[in-house]
N, C-alpha and C positions, 0 to 999 in steps of 0.2 A: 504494500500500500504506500504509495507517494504522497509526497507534501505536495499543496497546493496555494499558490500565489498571485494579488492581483497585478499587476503588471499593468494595466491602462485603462481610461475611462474617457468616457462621452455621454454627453446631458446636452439638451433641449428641454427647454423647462419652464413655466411662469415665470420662475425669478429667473432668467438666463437662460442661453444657448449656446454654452460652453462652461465647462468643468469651472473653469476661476470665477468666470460671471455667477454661474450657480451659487458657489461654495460661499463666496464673498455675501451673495443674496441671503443666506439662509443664515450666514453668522451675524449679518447685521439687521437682522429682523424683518428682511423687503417683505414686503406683501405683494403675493403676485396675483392675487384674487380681487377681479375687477367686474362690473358691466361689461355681460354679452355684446360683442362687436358684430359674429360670424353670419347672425340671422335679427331678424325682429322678433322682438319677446314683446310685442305689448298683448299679445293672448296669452299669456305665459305668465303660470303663478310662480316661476321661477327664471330670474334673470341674472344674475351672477353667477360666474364662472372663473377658473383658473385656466385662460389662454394662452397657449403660446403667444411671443409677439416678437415681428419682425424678423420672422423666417423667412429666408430666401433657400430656397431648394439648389436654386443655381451654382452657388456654393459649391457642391456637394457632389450634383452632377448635369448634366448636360441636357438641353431642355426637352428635347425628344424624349430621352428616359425618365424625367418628371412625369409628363404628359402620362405616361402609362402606369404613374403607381400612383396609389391611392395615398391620403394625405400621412395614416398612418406609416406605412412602409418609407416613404421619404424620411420621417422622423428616424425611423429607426437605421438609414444605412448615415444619415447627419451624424446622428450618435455613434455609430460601427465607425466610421469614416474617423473621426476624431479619436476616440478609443482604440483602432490601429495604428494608427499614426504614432500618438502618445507611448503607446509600448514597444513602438519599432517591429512590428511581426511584416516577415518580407517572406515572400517565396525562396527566399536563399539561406533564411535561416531557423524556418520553420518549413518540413514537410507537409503541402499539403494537403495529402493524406489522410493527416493526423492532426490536421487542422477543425476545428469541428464551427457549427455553430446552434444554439439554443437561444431564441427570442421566441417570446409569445404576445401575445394580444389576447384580450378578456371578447373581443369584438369582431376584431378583422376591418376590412373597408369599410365603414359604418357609412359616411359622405358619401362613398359610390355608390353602395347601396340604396341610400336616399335616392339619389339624384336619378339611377336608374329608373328606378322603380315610378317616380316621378314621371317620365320620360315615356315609360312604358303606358300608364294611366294618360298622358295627352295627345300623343303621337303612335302611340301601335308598338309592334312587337318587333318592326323590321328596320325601327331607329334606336335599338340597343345595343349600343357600344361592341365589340368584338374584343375590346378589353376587358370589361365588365365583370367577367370572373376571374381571371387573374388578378384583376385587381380589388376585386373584395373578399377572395378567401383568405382566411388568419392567418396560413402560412409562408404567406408570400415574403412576408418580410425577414422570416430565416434563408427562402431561397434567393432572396434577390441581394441578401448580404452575401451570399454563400458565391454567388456570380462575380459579385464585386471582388471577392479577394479570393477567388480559386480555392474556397474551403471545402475537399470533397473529403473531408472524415466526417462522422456522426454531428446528423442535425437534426435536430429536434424542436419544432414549435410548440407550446404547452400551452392548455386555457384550462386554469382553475378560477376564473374569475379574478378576485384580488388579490389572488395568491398567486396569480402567475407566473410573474417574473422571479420573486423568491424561489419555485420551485423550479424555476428555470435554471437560477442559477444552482440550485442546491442540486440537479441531476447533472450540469454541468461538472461541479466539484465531485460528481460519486464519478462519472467517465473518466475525469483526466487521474484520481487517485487510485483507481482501480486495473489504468495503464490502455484504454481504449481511445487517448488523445493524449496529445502533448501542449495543447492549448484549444479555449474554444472561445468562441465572440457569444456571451451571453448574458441577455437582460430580458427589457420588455419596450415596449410602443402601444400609443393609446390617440387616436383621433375623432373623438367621439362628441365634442361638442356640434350638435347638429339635433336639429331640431325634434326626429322621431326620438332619439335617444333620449335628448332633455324632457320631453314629454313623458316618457315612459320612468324615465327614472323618478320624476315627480310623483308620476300616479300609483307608483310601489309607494308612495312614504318615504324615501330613501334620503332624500334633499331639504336642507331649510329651506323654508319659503321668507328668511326675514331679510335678505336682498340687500343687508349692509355690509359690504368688504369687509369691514372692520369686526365683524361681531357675529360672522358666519361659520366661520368654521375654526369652533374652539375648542378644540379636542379636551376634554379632559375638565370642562369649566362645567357648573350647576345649568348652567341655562341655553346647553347643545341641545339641538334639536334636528341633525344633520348632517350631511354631511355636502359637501358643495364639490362639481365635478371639475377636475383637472386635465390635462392631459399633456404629451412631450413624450419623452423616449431617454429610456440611458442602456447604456452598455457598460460594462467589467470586463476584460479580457484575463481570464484565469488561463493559468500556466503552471504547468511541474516543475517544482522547484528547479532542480538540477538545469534542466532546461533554459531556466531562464537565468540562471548562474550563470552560465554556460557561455550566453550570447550578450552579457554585461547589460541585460536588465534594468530596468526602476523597479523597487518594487513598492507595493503602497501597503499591504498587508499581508496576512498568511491566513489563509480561508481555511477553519479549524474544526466547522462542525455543520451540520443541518440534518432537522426532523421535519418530517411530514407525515399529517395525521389528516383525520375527518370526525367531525362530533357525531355525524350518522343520526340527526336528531334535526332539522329543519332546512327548507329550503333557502332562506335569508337570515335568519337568528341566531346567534349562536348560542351553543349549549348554554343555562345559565348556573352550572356548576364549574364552567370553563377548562372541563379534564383534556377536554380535546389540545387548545392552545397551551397548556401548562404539558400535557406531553411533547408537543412539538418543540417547548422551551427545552425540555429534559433533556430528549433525545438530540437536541444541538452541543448541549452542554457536557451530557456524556460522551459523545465521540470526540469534542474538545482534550477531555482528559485524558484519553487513550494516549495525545499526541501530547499534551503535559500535562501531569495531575496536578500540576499547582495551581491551574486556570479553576477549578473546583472551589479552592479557598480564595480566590480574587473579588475583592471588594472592588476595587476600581473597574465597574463596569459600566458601559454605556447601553441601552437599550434605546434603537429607532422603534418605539411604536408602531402600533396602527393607526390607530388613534383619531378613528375616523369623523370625531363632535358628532356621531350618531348615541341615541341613551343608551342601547344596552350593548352595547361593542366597545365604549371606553371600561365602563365597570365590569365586564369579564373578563375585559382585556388584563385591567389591574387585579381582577383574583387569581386569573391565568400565572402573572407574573408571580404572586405572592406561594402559591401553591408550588412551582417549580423553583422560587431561590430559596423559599421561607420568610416569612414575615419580618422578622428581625435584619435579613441579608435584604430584600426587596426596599426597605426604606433606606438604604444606602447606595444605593446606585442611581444614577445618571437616566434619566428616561426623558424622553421629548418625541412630540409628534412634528414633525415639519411637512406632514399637510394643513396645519394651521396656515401656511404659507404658501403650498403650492396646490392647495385643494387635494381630493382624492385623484391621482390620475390611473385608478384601476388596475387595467392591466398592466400598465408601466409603472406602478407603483411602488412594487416590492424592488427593481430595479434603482429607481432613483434614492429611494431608502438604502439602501446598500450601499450605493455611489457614496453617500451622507456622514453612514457610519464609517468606510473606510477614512475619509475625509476626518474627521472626529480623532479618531484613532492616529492618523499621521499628524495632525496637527494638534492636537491636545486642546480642544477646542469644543464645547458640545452647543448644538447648534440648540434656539430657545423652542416652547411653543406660543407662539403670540397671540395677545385675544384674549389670555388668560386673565380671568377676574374673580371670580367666588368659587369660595371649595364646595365641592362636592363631597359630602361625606362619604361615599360608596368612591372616590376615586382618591385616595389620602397618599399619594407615591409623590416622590420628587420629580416634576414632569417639567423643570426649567423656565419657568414661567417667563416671557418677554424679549429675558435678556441673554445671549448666551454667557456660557462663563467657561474660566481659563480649566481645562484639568487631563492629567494625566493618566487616561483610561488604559488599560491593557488590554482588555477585551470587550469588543464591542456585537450588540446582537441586535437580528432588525427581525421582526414578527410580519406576519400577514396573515390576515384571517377572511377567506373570499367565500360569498353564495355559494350556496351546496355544502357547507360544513367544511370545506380548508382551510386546515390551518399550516404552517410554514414557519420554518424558523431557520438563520441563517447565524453564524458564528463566527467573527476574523478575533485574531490578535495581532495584536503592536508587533514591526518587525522591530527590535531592537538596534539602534543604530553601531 
């Protein structure tokens, strides 16, 4: 069994669209949760949103190849693009073979989709696009990253809902430590502000309707009522260690554990004994130990949240926590939600969450949850309220908990310098 290291990253995101703009956004509190630009919401009990802004695709690639991917899939080869780049992975010194890739979407084309479907209801059946399904099934965007850098080892597109890209990256980490890749490009992408989707997610209950940037999505605060949609794209490019020794490497941390579990207990709710998330905690932090038992006794921990300012997803989330460190260890750790900031972005959630904690972890730095105003008694953890602050975490963990009972949990330590 091999060590596993992250080696590069790339983010499109509310707060930025690039790793430093991100990072910079998220320590100094930016709020990237604004008024719907992409459609009209004035039928719409729901009009804020976490947007990207001032994406150019062109960037990234070339306008004919825009034209045929869906808004999501552009997010996700922006973030690949960048995240390669960053790690230095060349066909000269990565085979590849052995090159892999795992990105998922909670969604897929959700835009084309609309738009098609749209098209097809005014116009007939024989003005729809011949792109149309390429560009709105989920997996495109692990194949069209796969194109872009000649990655023909194991790829895998994942949809667990919000746990996607966690579990993206956490099958990525079992591939390359179990010796079927030597690196793979994987996160998550999510393009889903669009108007069936915002509609729909309203009409679950899933969404505040109280339409203030400021006082929408406060994860973890007495008077969450929601959560608000996000969306962007990040990538982690994990690597074998040796590997990435090997070829004089960055590295940003050392991916040291992940569980994946299901509550088997509701379509959108989760269990409210929270056994499900408190084993996905365990089983991160037990394979942690296999690889140092000290990480066991480590108080200096950082946990990225879920944290979605939904009612019963922050408070199980916090029993989750408290049942896998223990009550006593769980009030001493580092925990923040930074979809306070960037909204929920679903499928690309557990991705940019990762991106966050590695971030935390290299920089000693834990990023705030903003918004934050009155305790919630049922949520009593240190969840970094506003402001981030300076600290020396060793091990950092980022949770996800997605519809259909997913739970996910991912695991790095500090690389020592």
């Amino acid at each position: 069994m091999r060590r596993v290291v992250v080696t590069g990253l790339g983010a499109i995101s509310p707060v930025g669209n690039q790793v430093d703009a991100f990072w910079n956004g998220l320590i100094s509190g930016k709020n990237g949760i604004d008024f719907i630009t992409k459609f009209d919401t004035s039928n719409y009990k729901v009009k804020i949103a976490g947007e990207v802004k001032d994406f150019d695709p062109l960037k990234y690639m070339e306008k004919a190849e825009a034209r045929k991917q869906d808004l999501f899939s552009q997010y996700a080869i922006a973030a690949a693009v960048q995240a390669v780049e960053d790690a230095g992975i060349t066909e000269e010194n990565t085979d590849p073979a052995r090159l892999g890739v795992y990105v998922g979407s909670g969604t897929g084309g959700m835009s084309t989709f609309f738009d098609e479907a749209q098209k097809l209801l005014s116009k007939g059946p024989n003005r729809i696009s011949p792109f149309f399904i390429p560009m709105m099934i989920g997996n495109m965007a692990t194949g069209n990253i796969a194109i872009r850098f000649h990655a023909q080892g194991p790829s895998l597109p994942i949809v667990t809902a919000c746990a996607t890209s966690t579990n993206a990256i956490g099958e990525a980490f079992r591939t390359i430590k179990f010796g079927y890749a030597d690196a793979i490009i994987a996160g998550g992408t999510e393009a889903t502000i669009v108007p069936l989707a915002v509609a729909g997610f309203t009409n679950c209950m899933a969404l505040t309707q109280k339409n203030d940037p400021d006082a929408s999505s406060i994860p973890f605060d007495k008077n969450r009522d929601g959560f608000v949609m996000g969306e962007g794209a990040a990538i982690l490019i994990l690597e074998e260690y040796e590997h990435a020794i090997n070829r004089g490497a960055n590295i940003y941390a050392e991916m040291v554990g992940y569980g994946n579990t299901n509550d088997a207990y509701h379509m959108t709710a989760p269990h409210p004994e929270a056994m499900g998330g408190a084993k996905a905690i365990s089983l991160a932090l037990d394979e942690a130990a296999t690889l140092d038992p000290a990480l066991m006794k480590e108080d200096r921990i950082y946990i990225n949240a879920h944290g979605t300012s939904t009612p019963l997803n922050d408070k199980t989330e916090t029993k989750a926590i408290k049942l896998a460190l223990g009550e006593e260890k769980a009030k001493k750790v580092y925990i923040s939600s930074t979809k306070s900031m960037t909204g929920h972005m679903l499928g690309a959630a557990g991705a940019i969450e990762a991106a966050a904690t590695v971030l935390a972890l290299k920089n000693g730095k834990i990023p705030p949850t903003i918004g934050y105003k009155e305790m919630d008694p049922e949520c009593d953890l240190n969840y970094t309220p506003n402001k981030s602050v300076d600290a020396d975490v060793k091990l950092g963990m980022s949770i996800s908990l997605g519809f259909g009972g997913h739970n996910g949990c991912i695991a790095f330590r500090k690389i020592e310098e």
